[in-house]
C-alpha positions, 0 to 999 in steps of 0.5 A: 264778879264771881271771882270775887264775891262768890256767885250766891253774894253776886246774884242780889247785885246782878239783879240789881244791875238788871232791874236798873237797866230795866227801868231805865229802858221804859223811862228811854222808851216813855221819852221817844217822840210817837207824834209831831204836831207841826204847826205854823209858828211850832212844833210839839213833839207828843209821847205816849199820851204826854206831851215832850217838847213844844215851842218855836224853832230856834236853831236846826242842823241837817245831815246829808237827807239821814238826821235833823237836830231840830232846837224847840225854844218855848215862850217860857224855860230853857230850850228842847233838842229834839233828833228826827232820824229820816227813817222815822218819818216819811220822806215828804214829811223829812223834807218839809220838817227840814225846809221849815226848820231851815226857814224859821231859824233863819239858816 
């Protein structure tokens, strides 16, 4: 970008690109699931302090014991992907999430 602009015209874009990728890095890391709630008929995925995802489960896939792709439909709205990587959770925790989600969602 220098080569082109000068390196006094490409400091403001520079700082732009910067503060964008800033902001998008607390938005991503605002949208990570801290807590699961599972209950018998749902499951709600907590933020910090908001509320994520909740409603039943519809769907699940599940990858050789590493990732669960859990499908939250909620009794109003669209539908919620929600991914838990194995090493996020502890194993027990893994395989009861999994079991559940294979069950409620007839797989």
């Amino acid at each position: 970008m220098s080569s082109w602009l000068g390196v006094l015209q490409a400091l403001p874009l520079a700082l732009a690109a910067f503060a964008l990728l800033a902001l998008c890095s607390v938005w991503q890391d605002r949208a990570q699931p801290v807590a699961l709630t599972v209950r018998r008929e749902s499951l709600t995925a907590w933020g910090p302090g908001i509320l994520l995802a909740q409603g039943r489960i519809a769907g699940c896939a599940h990858w050789s014991d590493r990732l669960l792709v859990l499908v939250l439909k909620p009794d109003e709205g669209g539908r919620h992907m929600l991914l838990v990587p194995a090493d996020t959770v502890p194993p027990a925790v893994f395989r009861e999430l999994a079991v559940r989600a294979r069950r409620r969602a007839g797989a």
